[in-house]
Backbone bond lengths (Angstrom), bond angles and torsions (degrees), N, CA, C in turn:
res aa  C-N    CA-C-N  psi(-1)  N-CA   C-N-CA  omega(-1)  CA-C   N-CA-C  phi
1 X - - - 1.468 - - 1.524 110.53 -
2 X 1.287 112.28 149.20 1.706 101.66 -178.20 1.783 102.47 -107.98
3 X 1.223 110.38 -133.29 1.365 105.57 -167.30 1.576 109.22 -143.55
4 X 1.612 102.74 131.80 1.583 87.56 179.89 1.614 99.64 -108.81
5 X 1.576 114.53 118.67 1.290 121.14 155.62 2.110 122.47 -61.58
6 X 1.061 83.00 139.01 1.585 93.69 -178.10 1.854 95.07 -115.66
7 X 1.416 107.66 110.61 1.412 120.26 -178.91 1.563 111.40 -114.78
8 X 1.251 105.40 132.67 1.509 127.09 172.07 1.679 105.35 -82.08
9 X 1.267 92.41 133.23 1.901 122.58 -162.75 1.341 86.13 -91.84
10 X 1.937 101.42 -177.33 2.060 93.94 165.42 1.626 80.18 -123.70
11 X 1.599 95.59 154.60 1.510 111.49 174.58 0.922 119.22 -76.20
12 X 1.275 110.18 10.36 2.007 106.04 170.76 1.419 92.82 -178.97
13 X 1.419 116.55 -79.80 1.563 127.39 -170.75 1.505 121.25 -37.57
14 X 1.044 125.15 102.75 1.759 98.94 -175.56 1.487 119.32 -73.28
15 X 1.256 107.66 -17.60 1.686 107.50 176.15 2.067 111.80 -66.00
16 X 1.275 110.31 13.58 0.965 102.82 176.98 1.897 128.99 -121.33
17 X 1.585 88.09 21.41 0.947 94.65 168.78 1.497 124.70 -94.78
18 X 1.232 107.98 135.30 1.980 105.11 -163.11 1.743 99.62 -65.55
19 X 1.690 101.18 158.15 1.199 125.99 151.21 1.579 116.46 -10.44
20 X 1.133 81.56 -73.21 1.731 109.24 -163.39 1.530 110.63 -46.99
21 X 1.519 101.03 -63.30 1.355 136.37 165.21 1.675 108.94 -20.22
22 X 1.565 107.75 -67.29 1.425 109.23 -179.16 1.513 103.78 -71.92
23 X 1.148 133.09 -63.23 1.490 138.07 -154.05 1.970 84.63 -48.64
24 X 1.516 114.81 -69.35 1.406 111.41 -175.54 1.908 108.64 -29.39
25 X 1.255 123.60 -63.72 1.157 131.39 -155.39 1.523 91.65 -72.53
26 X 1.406 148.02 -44.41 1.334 134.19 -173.17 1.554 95.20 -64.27
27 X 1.077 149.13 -65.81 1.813 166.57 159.78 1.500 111.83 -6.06
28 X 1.306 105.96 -49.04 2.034 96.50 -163.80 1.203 100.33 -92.78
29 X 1.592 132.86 160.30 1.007 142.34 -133.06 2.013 104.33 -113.09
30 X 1.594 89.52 -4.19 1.902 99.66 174.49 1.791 97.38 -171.80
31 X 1.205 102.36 144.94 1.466 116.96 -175.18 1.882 99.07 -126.97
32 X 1.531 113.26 118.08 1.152 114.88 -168.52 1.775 102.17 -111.59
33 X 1.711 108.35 103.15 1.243 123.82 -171.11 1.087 116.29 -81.08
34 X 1.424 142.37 170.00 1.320 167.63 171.09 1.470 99.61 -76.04
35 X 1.049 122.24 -57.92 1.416 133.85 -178.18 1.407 111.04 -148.26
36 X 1.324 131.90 108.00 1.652 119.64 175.76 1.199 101.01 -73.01
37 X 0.890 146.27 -19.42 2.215 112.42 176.89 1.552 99.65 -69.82
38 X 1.253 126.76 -32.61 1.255 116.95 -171.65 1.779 108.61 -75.23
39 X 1.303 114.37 -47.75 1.522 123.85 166.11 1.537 116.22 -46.35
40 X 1.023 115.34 -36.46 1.889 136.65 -160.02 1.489 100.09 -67.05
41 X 1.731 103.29 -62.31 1.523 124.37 168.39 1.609 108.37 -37.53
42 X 1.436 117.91 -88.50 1.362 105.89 165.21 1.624 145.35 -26.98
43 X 1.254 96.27 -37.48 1.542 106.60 168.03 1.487 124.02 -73.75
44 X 1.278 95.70 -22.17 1.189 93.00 167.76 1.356 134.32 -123.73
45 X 1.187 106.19 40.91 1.540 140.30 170.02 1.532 100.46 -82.48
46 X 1.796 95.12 -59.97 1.349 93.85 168.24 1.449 157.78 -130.31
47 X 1.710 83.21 75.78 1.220 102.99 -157.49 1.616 145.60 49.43
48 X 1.285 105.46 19.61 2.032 123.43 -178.17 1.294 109.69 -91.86
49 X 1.297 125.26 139.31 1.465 157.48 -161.23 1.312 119.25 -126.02
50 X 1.743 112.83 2.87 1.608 116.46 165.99 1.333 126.04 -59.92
51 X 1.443 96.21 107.17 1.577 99.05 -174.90 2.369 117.89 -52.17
52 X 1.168 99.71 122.30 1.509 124.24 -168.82 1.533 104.62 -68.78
53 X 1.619 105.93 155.60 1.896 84.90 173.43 1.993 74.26 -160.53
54 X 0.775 112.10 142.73 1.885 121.28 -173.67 1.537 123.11 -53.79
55 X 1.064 170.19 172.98 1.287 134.06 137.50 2.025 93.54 -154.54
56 X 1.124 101.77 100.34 1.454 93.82 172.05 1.733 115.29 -134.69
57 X 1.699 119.75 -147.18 1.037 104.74 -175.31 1.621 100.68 -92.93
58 X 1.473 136.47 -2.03 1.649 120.98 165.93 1.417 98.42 -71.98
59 X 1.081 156.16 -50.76 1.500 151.48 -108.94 1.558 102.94 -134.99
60 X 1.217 125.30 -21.94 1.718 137.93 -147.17 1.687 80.93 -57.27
61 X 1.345 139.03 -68.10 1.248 123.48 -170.16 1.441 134.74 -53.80
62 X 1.319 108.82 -28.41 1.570 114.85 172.41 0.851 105.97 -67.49
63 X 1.514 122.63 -60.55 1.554 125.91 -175.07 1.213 137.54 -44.63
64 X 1.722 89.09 -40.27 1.878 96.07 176.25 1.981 123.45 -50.82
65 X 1.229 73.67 -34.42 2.077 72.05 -173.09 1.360 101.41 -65.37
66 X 1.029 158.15 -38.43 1.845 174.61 -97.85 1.224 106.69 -150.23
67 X 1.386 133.80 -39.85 1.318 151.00 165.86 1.446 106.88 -59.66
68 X 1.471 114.66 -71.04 1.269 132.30 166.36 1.638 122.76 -50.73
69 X 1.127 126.97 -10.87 1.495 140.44 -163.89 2.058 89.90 -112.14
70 X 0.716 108.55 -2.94 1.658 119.74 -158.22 1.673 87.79 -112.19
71 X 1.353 123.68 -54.88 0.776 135.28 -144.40 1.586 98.08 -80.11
72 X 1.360 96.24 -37.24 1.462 94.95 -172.39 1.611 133.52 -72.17
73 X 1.779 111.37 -4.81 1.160 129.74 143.41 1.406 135.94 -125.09
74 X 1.389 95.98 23.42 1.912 98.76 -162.06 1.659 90.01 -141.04
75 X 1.337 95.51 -176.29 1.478 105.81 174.31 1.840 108.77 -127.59
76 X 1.163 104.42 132.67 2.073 113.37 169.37 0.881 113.06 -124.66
77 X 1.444 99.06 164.23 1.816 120.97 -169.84 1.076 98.57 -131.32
78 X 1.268 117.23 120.81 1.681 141.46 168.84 1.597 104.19 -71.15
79 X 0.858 140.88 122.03 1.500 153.53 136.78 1.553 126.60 -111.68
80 X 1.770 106.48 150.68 1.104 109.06 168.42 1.318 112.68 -103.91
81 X 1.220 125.23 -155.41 1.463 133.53 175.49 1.688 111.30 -71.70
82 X 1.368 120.67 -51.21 1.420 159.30 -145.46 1.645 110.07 -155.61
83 X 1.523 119.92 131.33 1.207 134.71 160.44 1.922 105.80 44.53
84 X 1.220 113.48 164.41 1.691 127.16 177.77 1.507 107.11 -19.79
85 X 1.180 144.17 145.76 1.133 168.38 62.69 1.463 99.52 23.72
86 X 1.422 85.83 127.89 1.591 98.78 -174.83 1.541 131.24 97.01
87 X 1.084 94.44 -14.68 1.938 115.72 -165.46 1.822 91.86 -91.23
88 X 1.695 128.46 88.63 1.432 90.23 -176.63 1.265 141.22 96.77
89 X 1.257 86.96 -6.53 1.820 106.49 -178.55 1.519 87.28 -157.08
90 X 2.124 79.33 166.72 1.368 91.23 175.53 1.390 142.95 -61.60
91 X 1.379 120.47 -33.51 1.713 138.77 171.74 1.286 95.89 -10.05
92 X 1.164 162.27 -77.05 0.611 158.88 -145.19 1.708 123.72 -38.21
93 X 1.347 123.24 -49.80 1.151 141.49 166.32 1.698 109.73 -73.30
94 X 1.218 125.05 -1.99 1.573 133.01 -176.80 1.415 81.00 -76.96
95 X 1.503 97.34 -77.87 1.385 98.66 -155.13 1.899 122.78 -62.58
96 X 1.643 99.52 -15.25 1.154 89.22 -170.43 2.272 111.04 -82.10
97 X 1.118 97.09 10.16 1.576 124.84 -147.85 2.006 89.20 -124.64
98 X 1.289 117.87 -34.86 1.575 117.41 165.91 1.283 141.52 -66.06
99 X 2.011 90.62 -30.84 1.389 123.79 -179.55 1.043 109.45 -72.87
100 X 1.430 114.48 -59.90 1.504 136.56 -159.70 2.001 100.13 -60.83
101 X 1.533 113.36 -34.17 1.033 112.50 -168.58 2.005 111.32 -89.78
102 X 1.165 100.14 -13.33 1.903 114.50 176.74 1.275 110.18 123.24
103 X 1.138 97.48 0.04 2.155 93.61 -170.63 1.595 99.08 -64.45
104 X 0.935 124.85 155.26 1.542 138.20 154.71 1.539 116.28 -73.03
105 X 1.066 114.41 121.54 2.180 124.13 -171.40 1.415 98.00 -107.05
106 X 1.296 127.05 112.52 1.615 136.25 177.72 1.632 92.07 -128.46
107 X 1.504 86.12 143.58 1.508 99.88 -169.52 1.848 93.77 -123.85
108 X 1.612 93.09 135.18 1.381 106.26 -151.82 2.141 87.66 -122.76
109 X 1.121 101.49 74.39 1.395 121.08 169.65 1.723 111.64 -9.71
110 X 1.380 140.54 136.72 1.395 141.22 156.63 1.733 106.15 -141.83
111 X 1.302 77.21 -153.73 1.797 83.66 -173.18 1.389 99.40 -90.64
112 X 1.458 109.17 170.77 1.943 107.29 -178.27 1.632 98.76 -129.75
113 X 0.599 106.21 -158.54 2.053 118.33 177.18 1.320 113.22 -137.65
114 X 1.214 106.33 -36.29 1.549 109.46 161.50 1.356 125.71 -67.89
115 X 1.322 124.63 -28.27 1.252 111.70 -161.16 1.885 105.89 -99.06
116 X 1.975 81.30 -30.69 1.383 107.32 166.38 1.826 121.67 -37.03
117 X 1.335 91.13 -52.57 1.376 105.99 -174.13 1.559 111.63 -81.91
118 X 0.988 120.08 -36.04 1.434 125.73 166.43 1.410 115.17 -30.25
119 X 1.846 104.08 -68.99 1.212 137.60 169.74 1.930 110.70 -18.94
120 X 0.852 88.52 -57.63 1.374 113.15 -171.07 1.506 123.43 -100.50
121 X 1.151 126.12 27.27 1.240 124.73 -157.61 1.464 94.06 -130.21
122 X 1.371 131.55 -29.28 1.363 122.42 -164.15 1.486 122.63 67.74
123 X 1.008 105.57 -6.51 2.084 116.00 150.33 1.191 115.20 -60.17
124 X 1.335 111.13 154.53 1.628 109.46 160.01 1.489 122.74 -54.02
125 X 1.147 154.53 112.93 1.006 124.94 132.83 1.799 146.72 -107.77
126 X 1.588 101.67 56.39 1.364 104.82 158.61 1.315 126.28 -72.23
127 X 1.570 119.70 -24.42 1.583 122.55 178.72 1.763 108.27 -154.68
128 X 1.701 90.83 105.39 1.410 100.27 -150.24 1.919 96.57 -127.40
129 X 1.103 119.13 145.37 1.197 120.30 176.26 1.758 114.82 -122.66
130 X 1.344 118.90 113.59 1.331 137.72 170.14 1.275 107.31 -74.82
131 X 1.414 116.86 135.95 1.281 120.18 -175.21 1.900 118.77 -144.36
132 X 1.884 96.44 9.95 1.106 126.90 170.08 1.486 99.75 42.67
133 X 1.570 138.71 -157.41 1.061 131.32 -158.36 1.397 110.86 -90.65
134 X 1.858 109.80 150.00 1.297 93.98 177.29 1.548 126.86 -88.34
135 X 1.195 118.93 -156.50 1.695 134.38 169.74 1.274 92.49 -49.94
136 X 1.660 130.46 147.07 1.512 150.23 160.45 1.643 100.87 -55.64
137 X 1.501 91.04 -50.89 2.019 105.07 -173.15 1.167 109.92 -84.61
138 X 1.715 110.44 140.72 1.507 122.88 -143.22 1.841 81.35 -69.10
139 X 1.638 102.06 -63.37 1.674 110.64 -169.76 1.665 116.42 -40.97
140 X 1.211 113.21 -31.00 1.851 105.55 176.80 1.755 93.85 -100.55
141 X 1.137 129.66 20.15 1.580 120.95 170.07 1.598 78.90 -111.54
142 X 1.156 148.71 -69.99 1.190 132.38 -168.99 1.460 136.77 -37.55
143 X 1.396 85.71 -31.76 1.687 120.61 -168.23 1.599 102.72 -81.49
144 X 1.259 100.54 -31.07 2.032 103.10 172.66 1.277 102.48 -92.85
145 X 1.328 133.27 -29.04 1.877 117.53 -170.59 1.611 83.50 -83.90
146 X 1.520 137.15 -49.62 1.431 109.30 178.44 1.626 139.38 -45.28
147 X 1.209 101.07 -15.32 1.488 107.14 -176.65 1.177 95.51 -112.91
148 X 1.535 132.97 51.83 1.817 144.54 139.35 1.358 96.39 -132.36
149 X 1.524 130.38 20.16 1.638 112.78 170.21 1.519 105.67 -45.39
150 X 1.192 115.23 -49.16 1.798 114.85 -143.20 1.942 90.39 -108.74
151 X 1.254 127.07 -26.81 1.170 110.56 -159.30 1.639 99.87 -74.28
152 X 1.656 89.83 152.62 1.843 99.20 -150.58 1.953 87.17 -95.99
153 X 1.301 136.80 7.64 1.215 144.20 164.79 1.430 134.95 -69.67
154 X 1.295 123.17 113.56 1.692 132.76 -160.99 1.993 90.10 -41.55
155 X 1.074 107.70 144.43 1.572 91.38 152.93 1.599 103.46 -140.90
156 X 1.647 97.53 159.56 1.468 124.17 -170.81 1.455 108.12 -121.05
157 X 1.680 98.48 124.40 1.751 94.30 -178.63 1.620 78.75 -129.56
158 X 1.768 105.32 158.86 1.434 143.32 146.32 1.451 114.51 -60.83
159 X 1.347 122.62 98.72 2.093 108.26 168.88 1.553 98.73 -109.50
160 X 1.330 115.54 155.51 1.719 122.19 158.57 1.938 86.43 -103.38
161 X 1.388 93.33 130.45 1.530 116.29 142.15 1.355 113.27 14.00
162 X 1.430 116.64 -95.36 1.135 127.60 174.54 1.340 132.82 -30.13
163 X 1.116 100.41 -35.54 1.904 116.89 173.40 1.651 109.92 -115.57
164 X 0.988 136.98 20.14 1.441 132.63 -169.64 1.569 97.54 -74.77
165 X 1.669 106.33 -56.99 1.659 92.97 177.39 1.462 146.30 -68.71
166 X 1.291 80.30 -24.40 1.707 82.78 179.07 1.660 111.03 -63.84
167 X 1.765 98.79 -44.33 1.759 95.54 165.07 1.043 99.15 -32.29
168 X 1.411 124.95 -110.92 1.426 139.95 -174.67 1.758 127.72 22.15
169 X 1.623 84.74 -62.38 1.404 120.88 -172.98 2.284 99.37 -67.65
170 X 1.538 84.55 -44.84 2.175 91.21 162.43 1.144 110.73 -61.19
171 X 1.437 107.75 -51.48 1.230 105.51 -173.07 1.812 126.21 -44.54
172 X 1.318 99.75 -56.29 1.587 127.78 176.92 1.790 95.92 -28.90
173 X 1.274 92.12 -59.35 1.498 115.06 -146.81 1.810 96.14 -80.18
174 X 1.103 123.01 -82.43 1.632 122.54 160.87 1.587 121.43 -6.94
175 X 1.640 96.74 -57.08 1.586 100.02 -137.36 1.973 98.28 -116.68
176 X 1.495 105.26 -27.50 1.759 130.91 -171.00 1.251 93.43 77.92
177 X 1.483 87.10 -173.26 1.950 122.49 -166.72 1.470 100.01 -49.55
178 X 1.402 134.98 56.18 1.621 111.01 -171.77 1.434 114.99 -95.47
179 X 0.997 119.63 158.93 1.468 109.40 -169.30 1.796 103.90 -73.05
180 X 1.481 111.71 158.89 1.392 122.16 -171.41 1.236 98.53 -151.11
181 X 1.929 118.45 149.96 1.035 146.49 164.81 2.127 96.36 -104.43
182 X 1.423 98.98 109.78 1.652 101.65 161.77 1.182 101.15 -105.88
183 X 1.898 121.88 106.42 1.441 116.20 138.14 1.067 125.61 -63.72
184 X 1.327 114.59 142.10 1.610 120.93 174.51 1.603 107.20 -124.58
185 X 1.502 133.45 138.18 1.081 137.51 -179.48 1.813 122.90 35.01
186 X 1.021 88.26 31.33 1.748 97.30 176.86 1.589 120.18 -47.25
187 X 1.345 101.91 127.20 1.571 114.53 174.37 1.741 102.20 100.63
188 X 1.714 117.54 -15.42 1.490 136.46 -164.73 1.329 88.42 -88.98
189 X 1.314 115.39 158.00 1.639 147.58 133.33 1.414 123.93 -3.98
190 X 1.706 109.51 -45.42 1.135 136.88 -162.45 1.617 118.48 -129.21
191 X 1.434 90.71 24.53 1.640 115.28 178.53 1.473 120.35 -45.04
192 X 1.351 150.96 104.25 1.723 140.62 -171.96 1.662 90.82 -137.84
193 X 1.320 98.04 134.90 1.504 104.10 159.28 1.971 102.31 -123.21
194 X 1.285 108.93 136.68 1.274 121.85 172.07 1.686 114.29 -97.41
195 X 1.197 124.13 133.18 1.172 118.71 168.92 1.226 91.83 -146.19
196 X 2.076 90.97 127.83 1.604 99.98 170.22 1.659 92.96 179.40
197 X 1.534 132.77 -153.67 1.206 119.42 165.29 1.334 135.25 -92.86
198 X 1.035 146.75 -133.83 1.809 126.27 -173.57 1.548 91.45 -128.90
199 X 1.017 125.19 15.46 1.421 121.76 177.74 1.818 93.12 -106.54
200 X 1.156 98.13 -42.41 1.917 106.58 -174.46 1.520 91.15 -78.48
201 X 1.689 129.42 -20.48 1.621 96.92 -176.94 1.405 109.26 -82.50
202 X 1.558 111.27 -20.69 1.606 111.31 179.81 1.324 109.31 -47.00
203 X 1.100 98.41 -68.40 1.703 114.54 162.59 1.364 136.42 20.08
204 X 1.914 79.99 -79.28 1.753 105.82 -169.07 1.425 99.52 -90.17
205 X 1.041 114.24 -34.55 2.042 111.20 -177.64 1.566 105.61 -88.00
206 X 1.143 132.32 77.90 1.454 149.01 -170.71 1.864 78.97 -81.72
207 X 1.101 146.10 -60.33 1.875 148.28 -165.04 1.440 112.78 -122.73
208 X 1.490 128.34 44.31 1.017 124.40 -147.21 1.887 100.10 -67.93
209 X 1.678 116.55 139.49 1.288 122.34 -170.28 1.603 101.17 -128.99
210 X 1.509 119.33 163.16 1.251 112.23 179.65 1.897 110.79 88.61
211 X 1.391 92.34 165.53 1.592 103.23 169.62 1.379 122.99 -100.02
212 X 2.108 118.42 129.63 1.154 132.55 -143.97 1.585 104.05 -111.01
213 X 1.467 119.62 129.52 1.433 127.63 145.37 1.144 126.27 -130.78
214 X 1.829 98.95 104.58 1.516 110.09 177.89 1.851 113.33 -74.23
215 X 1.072 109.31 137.26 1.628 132.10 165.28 1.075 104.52 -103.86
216 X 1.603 126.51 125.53 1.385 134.56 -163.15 1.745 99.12 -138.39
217 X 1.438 113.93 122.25 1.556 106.32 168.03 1.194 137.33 -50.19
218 X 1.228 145.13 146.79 1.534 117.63 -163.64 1.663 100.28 -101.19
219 X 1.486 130.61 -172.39 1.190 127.54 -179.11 1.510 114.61 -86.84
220 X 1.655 97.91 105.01 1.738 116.25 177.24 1.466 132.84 -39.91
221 X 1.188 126.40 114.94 1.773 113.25 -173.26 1.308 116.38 -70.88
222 X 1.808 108.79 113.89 1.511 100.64 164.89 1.545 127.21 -23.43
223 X 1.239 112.69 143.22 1.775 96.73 172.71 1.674 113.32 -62.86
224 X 1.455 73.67 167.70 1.813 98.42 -175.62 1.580 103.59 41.52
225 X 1.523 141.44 18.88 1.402 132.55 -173.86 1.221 111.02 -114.42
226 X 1.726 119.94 120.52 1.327 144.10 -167.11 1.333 108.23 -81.11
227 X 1.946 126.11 -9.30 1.114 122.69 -170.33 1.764 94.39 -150.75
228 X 1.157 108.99 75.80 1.657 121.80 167.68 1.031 128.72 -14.60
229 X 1.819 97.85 -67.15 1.511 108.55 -178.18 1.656 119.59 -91.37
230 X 1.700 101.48 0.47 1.352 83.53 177.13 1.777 114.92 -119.15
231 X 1.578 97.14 8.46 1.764 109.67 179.88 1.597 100.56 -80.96
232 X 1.960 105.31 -23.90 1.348 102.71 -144.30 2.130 79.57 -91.08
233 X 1.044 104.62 -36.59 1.508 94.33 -165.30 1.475 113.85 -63.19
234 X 1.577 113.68 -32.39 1.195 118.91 -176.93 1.368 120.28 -70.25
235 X 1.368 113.66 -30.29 1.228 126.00 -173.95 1.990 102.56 -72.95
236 X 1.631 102.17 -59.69 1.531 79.93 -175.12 1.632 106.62 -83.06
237 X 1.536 150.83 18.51 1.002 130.80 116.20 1.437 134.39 -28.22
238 X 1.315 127.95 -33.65 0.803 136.15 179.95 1.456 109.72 -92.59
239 X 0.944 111.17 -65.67 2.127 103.49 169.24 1.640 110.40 -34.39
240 X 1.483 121.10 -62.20 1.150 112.36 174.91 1.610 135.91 -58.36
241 X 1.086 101.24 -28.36 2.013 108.87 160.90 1.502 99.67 -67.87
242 X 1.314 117.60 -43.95 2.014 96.56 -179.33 1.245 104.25 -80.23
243 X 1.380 142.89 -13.40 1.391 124.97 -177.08 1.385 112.43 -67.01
244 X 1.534 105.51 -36.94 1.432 136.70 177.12 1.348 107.47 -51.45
245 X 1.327 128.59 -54.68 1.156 141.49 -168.48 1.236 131.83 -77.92
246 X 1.651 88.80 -5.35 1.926 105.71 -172.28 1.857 99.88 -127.69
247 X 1.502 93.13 30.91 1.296 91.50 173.70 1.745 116.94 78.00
248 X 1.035 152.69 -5.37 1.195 160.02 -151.52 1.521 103.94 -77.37
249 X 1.086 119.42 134.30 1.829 130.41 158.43 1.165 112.93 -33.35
250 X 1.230 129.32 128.88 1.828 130.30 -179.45 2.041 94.34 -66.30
251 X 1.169 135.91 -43.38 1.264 132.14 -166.99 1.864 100.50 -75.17
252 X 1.273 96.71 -58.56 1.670 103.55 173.13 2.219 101.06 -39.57
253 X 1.063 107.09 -85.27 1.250 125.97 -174.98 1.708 101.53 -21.23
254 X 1.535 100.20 -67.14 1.727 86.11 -176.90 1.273 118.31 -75.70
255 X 1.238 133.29 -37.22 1.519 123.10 168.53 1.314 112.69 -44.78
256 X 1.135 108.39 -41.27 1.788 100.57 -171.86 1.832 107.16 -60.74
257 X 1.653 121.01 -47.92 1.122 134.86 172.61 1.236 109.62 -55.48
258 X 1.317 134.27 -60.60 1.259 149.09 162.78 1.519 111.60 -10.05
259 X 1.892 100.50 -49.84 1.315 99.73 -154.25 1.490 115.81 -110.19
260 X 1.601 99.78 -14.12 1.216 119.83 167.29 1.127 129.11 -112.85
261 X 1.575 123.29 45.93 1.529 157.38 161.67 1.350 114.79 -131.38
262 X 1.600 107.60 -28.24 1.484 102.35 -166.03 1.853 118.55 60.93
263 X 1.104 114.03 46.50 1.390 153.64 -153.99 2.250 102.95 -127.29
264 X 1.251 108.79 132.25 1.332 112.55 176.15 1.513 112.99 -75.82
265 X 1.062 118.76 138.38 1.414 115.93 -156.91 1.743 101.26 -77.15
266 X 1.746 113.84 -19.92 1.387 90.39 -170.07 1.507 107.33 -115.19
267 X 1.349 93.36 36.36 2.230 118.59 175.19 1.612 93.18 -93.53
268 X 2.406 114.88 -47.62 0.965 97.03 174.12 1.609 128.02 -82.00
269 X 0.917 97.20 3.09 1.736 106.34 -165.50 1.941 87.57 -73.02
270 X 1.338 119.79 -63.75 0.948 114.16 -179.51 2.038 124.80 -47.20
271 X 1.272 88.12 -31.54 1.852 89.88 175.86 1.440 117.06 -78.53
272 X 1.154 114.67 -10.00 1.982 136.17 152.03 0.792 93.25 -59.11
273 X 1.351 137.12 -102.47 1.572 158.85 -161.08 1.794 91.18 -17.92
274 X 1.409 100.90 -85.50 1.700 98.87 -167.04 1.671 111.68 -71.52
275 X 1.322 130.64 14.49 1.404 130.59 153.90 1.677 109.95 -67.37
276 X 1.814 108.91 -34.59 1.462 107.28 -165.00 1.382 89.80 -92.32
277 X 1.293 148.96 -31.61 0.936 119.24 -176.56 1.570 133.32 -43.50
278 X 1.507 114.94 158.09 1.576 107.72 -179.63 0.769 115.43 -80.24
279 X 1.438 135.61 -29.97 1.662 153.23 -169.83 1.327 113.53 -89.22
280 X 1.204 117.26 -3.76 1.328 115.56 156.20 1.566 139.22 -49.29
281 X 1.512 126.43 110.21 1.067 116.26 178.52 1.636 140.77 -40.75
C-alpha cells in the first residue's frame, strides 16, 4: 500500500505554502483536489505536472474507489482549495476509508483559517469551539447559535459574503452585543480584521465582499460564580419577575434584561410570556 498525504494549502498567500508541502505534491503519483482549476493554478505557480483527479462533496463516492485503487500501489495527496483538508469538506472519509484499507495517512501541515483567525482576533483562544458554517435557514442557524448561549468557549464560524449579515444580525439576536473579531480575506491583498461588537460589525460591512471568519466571545462568568449559566439565568429570572411586579412595560422589561444579562431578547421575551400565564406555578 503506499501513502496518502493530507497537505495543507495557503489561504490566500502562496508564499506560505511549506517546503515539504510542494516537494510532496510534485512526488505522488495523483493529487485528489477540492476543485482542480483552483489546484491547477497553484501547481502551476510551481511548476508541477501531477496529474489531478476532483474529489469533493458531489463526487466523494465515485471517487473513492479510484482514489483507493491508486492507493494501493501509488502514493496521493488530499487537498482542499484553502487551509487543512478535512475542515468542511469531505477528506475526511478519504482518509478514514485509506486507513481502514493499509495505506499509511501522513499529515503534511499548512496554514488553517481557524487558527489563523484566532491568532488575530484578540479572543481567547486557549478553549475555542469551531462550528464551521452554519444552516442556509435563518430558523436552524438560529437554532445552532442558541445552543452556545451559555457555553463559556470562543467560537469560530465559516460565512460566504452573501450571508455574513444576516448571521450577524442571528447573532445579535441569539447570542447579544458580544464582542467579535470579523476576518475578512486573510493572508489576501485585501486582508481587514474588525474588532468590536456584532452590532458595530453590522455596521462596518454595509457590502460585505471576500471570504469571512467570525471570532465570537464566548459567554463570560459572572464574578466569583462556579455555575455561569445557572447564577446567570437565575439571577435575571429574578430581575424580570420584579420588573414585572413594579409595573414595568413587557418591551421595556426585556430589553432592559436582555441587555443587562447579555441574554437573547427573545429567550427573555419567552420568560414574560410564561410569567403572564395563569397556570403558572
Amino acid at each position: 500500500m503506499g501513502t496518502l498525504f493530507v497537505v495543507g494549502t495557503p489561504i490566500g498567500n502562496l508564499e506560505d505554502l511549506t517546503p515539504r508541502a510542494a516537494r510532496i505534491l510534485g512526488q505522488v503519483d495523483l493529487i485528489a483536489a477540492e476543485d482542480t482549476r483552483v489546484t491547477r493554478r497553484l501547481l502551476s505557480h510551481l511548476g508541477i505536472k501531477t496529474p489531478l483527479i476532483s474529489y469533493n462533496e458531489n463526487n466523494r463516492r465515485e471517487r473513492l474507489p479510484k482514489l483507493l485503487e491508486t492507493l494501493a500501489s501509488g502514493n496521493v495527496a488530499l487537498v482542499t482549495d484553502a487551509g487543512m483538508p478535512g475542515i468542511s469538506d469531505p477528506g475526511t472519509e478519504l482518509v478514514a476509508r485509506a486507513a481502514e484499507e493499509g495505506a499509511a495517512v501522513e499529515s503534511v501541515p499548512g496554514a488553517s483559517a481557524v487558527t489563523t483567525a484566532i491568532a488575530v482576533s484578540g479572543l481567547p483562544g486557549n478553549d475555542f469551539l469551531f462550528l464551521g458554517f452554519l444552516p442556509r435557514k435563518r430558523r436552524e442557524r438560529l437554532a445552532r447559535l442558541h445552543d452556545q448561549v451559555y457555553s463559556p468557549h470562543t467560537l469560530v464560524i465559516f460565512e460566504a459574503p452573501h450571508r455574513v449579515l444576516a448571521t450577524l444580525a442571528d447573532m445579535a439576536e441569539a447570542l447579544g452585543d458580544r464582542r467579535i473579531s470579523v476576518c475578512r480575506e486573510l493572508t489576501k491583498l485585501h486582508e481587514e480584521v474588525f474588532r468590536g461588537t456584532v452590532n458595530e460589525a453590522i455596521a462596518y460591512f454595509p457590502s460585505p465582499r471576500g471570504e469571512f471568519v467570525l471570532v465570537i466571545q464566548g459567554n463570560l462568568e459572572p464574578s466569583g460564580s462556579t455555575d455561569p449559566a445557572g447564577a446567570q439565568l437565575s439571577a435575571a429570572r429574578d430581575r424580570l419577575a420584579e420588573l414585572r411586579t413594579l409595573g414595568a412595560a413587557p418591551k421595556d422589561a426585556v430589553s432592559q434584561v436582555s441587555s443587562g444579562f447579555g441574554l437573547p431578547r427573545n429567550t427573555v421575551y419567552r420568560w414574560w410570556i410564561d410569567l403572564e400565564r395563569p397556570d403558572r406555578p
